[in-house]
C-alpha positions in Angstrom: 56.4 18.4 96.4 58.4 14.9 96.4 57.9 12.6 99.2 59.9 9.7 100.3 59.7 5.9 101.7 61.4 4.2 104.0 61.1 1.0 105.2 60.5 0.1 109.2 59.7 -3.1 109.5 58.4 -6.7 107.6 55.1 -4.9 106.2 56.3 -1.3 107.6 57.0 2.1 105.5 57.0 5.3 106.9 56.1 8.1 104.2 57.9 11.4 104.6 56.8 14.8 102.5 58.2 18.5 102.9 55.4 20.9 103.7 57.1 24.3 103.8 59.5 25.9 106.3 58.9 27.5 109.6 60.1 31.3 110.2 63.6 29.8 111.3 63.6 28.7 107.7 63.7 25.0 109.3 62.0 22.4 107.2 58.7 21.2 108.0 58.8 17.1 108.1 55.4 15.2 107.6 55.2 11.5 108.2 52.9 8.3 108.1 53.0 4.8 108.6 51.6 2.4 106.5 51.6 -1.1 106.4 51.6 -3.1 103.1 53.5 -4.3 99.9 56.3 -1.2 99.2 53.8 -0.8 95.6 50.9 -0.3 98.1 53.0 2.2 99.8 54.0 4.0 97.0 50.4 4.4 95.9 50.1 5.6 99.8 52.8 8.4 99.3 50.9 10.0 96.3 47.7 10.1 98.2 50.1 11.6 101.3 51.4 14.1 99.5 48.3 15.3 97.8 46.9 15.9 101.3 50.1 17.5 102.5 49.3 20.1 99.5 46.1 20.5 100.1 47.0 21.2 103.8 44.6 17.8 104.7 46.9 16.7 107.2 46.7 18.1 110.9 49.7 17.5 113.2 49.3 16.4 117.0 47.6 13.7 119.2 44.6 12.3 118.0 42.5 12.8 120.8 39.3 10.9 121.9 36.2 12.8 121.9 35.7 12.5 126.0 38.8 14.7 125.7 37.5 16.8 123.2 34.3 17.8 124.9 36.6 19.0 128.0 38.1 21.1 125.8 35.0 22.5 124.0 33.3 22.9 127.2 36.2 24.9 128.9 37.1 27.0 125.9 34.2 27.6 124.2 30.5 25.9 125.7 30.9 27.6 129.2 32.2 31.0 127.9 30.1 31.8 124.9 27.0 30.1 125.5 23.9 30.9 127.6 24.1 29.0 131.1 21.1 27.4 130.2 21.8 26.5 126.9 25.5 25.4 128.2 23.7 23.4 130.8 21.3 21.5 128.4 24.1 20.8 126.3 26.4 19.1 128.8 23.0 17.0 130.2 22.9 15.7 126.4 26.5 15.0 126.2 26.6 13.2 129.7 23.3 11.0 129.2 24.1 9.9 125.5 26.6 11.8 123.4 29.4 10.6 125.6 28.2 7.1 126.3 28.7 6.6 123.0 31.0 9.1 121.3 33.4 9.3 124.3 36.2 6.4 123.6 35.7 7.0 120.1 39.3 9.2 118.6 37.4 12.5 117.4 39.6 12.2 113.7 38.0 8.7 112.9 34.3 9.2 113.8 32.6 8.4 110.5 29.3 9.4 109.3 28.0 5.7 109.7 29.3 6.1 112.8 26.7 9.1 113.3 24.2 7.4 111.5 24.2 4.1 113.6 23.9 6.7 117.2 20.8 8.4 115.7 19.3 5.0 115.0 20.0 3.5 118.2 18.3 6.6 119.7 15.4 6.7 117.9 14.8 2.6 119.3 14.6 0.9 122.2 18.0 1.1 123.3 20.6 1.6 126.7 21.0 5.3 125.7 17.5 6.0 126.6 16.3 5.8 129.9 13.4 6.3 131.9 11.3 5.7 135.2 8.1 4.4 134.9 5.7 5.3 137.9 6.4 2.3 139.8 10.7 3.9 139.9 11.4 0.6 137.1 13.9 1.6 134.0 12.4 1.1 131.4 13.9 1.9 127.4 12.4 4.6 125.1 13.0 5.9 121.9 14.1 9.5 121.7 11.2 11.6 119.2 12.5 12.8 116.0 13.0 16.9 117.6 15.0 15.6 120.5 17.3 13.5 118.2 17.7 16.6 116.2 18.8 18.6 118.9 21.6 16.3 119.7 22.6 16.2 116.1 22.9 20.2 115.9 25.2 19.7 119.0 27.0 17.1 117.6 27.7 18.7 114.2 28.5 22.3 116.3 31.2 20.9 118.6 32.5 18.7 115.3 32.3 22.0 113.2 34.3 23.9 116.5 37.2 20.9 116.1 37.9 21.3 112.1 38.3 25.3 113.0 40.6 24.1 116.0 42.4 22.7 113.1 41.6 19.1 115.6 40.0 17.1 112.2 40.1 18.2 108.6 36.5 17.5 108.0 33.2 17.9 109.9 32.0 14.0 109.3 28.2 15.0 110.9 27.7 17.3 107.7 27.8 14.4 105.5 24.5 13.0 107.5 21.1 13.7 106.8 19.9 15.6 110.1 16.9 13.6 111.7 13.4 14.6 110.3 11.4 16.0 113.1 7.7 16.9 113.3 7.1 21.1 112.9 5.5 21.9 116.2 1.8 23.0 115.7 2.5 26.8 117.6 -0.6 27.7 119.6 -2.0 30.8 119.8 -5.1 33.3 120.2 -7.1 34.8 117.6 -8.7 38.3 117.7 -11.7 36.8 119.3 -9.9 35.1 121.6 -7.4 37.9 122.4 -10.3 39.7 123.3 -11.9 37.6 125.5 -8.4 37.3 127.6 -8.1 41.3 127.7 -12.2 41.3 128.7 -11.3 38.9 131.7 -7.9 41.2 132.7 -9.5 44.2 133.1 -11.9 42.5 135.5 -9.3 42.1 137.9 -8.7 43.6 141.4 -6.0 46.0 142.0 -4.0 43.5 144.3 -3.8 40.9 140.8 -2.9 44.7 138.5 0.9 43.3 138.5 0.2 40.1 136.5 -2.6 41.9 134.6 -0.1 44.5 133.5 2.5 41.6 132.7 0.2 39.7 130.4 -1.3 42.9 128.4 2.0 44.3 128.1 2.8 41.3 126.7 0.3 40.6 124.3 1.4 44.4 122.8 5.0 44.0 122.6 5.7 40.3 121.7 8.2 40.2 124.2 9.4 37.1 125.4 9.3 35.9 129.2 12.7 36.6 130.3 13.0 40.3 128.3 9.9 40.7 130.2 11.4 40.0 133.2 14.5 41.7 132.9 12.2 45.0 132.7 13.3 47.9 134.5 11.4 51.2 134.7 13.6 53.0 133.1 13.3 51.0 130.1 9.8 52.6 129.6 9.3 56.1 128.0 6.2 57.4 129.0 6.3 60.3 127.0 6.9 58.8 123.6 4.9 55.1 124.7 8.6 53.2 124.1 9.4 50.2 125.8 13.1 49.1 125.4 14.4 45.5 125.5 18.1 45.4 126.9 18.0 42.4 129.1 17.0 39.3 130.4 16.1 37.3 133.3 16.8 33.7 133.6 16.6 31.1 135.9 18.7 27.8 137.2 18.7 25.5 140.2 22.3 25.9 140.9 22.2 30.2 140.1 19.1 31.4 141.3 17.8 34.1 139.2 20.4 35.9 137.6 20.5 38.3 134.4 22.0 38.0 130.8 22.2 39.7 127.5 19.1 39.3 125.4 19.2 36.0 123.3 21.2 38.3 119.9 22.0 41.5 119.1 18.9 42.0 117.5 16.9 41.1 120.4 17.8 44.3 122.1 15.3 46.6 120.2 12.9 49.2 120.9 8.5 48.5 120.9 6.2 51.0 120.4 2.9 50.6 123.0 -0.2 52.4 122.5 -1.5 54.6 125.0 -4.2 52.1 126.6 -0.7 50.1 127.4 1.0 53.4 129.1 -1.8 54.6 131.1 -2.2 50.9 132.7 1.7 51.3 133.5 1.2 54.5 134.8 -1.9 52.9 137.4 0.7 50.4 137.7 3.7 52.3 138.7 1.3 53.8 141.4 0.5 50.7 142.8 4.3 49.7 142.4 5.1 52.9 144.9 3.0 52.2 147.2 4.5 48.7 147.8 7.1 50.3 148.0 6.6 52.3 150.8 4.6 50.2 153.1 8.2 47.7 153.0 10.2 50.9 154.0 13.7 49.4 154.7 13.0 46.0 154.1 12.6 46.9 150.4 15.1 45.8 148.4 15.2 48.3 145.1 16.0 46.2 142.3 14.3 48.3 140.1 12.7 46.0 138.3 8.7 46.4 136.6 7.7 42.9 138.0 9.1 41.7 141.4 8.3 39.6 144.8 7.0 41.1 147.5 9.9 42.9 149.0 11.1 44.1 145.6 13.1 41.1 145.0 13.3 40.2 140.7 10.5 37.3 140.4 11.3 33.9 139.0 10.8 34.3 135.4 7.8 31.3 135.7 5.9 33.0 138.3 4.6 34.9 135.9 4.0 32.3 133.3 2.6 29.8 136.1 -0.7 32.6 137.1 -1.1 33.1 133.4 -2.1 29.0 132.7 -3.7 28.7 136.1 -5.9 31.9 134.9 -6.7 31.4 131.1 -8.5 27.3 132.6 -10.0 29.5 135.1 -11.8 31.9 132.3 -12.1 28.9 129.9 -10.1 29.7 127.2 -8.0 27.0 125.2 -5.0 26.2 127.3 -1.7 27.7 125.4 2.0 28.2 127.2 3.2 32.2 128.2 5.6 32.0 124.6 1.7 31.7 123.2 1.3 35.3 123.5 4.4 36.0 121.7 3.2 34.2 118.9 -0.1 35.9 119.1 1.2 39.2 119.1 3.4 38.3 115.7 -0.3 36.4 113.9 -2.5 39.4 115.0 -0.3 42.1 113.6 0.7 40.1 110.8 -3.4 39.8 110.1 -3.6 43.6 110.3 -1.7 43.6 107.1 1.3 45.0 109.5 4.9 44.8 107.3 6.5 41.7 108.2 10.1 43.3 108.3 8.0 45.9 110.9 7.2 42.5 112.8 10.5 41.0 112.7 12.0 44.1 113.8 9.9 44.2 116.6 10.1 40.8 117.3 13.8 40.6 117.4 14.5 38.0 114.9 17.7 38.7 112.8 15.9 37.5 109.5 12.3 37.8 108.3 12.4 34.4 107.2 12.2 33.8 110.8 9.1 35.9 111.4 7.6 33.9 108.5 8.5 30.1 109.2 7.3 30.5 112.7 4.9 32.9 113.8 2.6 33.5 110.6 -0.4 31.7 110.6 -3.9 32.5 108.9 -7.0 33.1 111.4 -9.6 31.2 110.2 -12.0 34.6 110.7 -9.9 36.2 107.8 -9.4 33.1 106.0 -13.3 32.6 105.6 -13.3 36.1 104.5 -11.1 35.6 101.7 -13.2 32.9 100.8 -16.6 35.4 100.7 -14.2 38.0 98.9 -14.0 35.3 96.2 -17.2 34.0 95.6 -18.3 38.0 95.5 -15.7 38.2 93.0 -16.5 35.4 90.7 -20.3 34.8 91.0 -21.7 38.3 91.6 -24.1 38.6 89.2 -23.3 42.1 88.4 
């Protein structure tokens, strides 16, 4: 594939290469400038026309990456991702991504470029603000898991612009992501669990709807909006199946409102045992009656857990009572996605298959199941330990 120069000015050349023909069988013209000595030209032309070949050279407007992010938000952030996801997103790309990125042209962001952002975040810098009590600004460094997160974005929408055929190369994947502290995932052990389920069933009738929401979910795993987007005919009575097909989310400017579980493998099917079907049975009594005494004013949503007037709750009603009562019974304090990861580190102790967990998890992979939600119960661990020393020093 020849290429050609052709002078423009003092220091001017503009290099020209073929790259093909369209369906009209019209040639297909790509051109440079470059300024320079015609020998530093010419050593411009072979690099061109390399990249020509090697279809390195993307035709258009360069465009800045404030115009970029309109066009990721409109054509991809606000139709395939989860409002609340989309929403954190554009809150990270309006209070930093964009202060900084935003007059930069999205083809000539480097990765020092990158580099330089994720340092000034992690210091005391213009890009981090916050209040101190006393309403003051004051400057503070981002921690290593939030400056993560805004890499992933950052890489994601940069990934999304070489497949747009935007840039040629993602420059974020030449960075080494921020290193960011593994969370320490609370949960209960057996003892524990039991202590919770002892304090549950202690409870008066008019409390049975969060006492049903909590044991239900220390069975299943599920997590608080799947539990929330529960209807009652997603439970089989008969065969003790509880089906996961939605979820219920929450925002300030929607309301409550419901979505597809978070993948395609989250919409599964749980086994419960039958101590979990007779309390939904009690339940769905109680639920009737409700029911009834509204009359009209009921509004049959069909949901298992609702407001008063059969209205879907607010997915942290739920999770609110649940912290409020584990301080009140004096157990250690752990968030509602605790009893998620109980549910995984219990059956996972009961020598239950992992892939059986997974499944009924909803994680896509087992490594999943394994990087987060395995941990060893110090109970068992100090058992292993005996099992050793009965082992190794018994002195038959």
């Amino acid at each position: 594939m020849a290429g050609s120069i052709e002078k423009r000015g003092k220091n001017s050349y503009r290099l020209s290469c073929l790259a093909g023909y369209d369906l009209q069988g019209k040639p297909i013209k790509k051109t440079k400038t470059v300024h320079g000595t015609k020998k530093e030209a010419e050593i411009e032309l072979a690099k061109f026309v390399a990249d020509v070949q090697n279809g390195m050279v993307i035709e258009g407007k360069s465009l800045k990456f404030s115009e970029f992010t309109e066009i990721w938000k409109r054509d991809y952030g606000s139709k395939e991702l989860a409002p609340s996801t989309y929403k954190r997103y554009c809150r990270m790309l309006e209070t930093r991504l964009l202060p900084y990125f935003g007059h930069f042209y999205v083809n000539k962001i480097k990765p020092t470029d990158i580099m330089q952002f994720y340092d000034l975040l992690s210091k005391d810098t213009q890009l981090v603000r916050k209040k101190d009590n006393d309403g003051n600004k004051t400057l503070k460094p981002l921690s290593g898991k939030t400056i993560l997160e805004h890499h992933r974005l950052l890489r994601a929408m940069l990934h999304k612009a070489v497949y747009w055929q935007v840039i040629v190369s993602n420059p974020a994947e030449r960075v080494q992501p921020p290193k960011a502290k593994k969370p320490k995932r609370k949960y209960y052990n057996d003892d524990q669990c039991k202590i919770l389920l002892e304090n549950l069933e202690q409870l008066d009738e008019e409390q049975i709807k969060y006492k049903t929401a909590i044991i239900l979910t220390v069975f299943t795993g599920v997590r608080l909006g799947e539990l929330m987007g529960l209807e009652w005919n997603d439970i089989d009575f008969r065969n003790g199946i509880v089906s996961i097909n939605r979820s219920s989310q929450y925002l300030a400017d929607t309301g409550v409102f419901t979505k597809v579980p978070k993948t395609e493998s989250s919409i599964r099917e749980v086994a419960i045992p039958d101590f979990v079907i007779s309390l939904l049975e009690e339940y769905k009594l109680w639920y009737e009656e409700q029911k009834s005494l509204y009359g009209e004013l009921w509004i049959d949503s069909n949901r298992l857990f609702v407001q008063a007037d059969g209205k879907p709750m607010h997915p942290s009603t739920i999770s609110k009572w649940f912290v409020k009562f584990i301080g009140q019974i004096g157990l250690p304090v752990i968030n509602f996605h605790g009893l998620r990861h109980t549910n995984a580190t219990l059956l996972i102790a009961q020598n239950i298959d992992v892939a059986v967990v997974a499944a009924r998890l909803g994680h896509a992979q087992i490594t999943t199941t394994f990087n987060f939600y395995v941990h060893p119960i110090i109970a068992h661990n100090k058992k292993a330990g005996f099992a050793l020393e009965n082992l190794l020093l018994s002195k038959n």
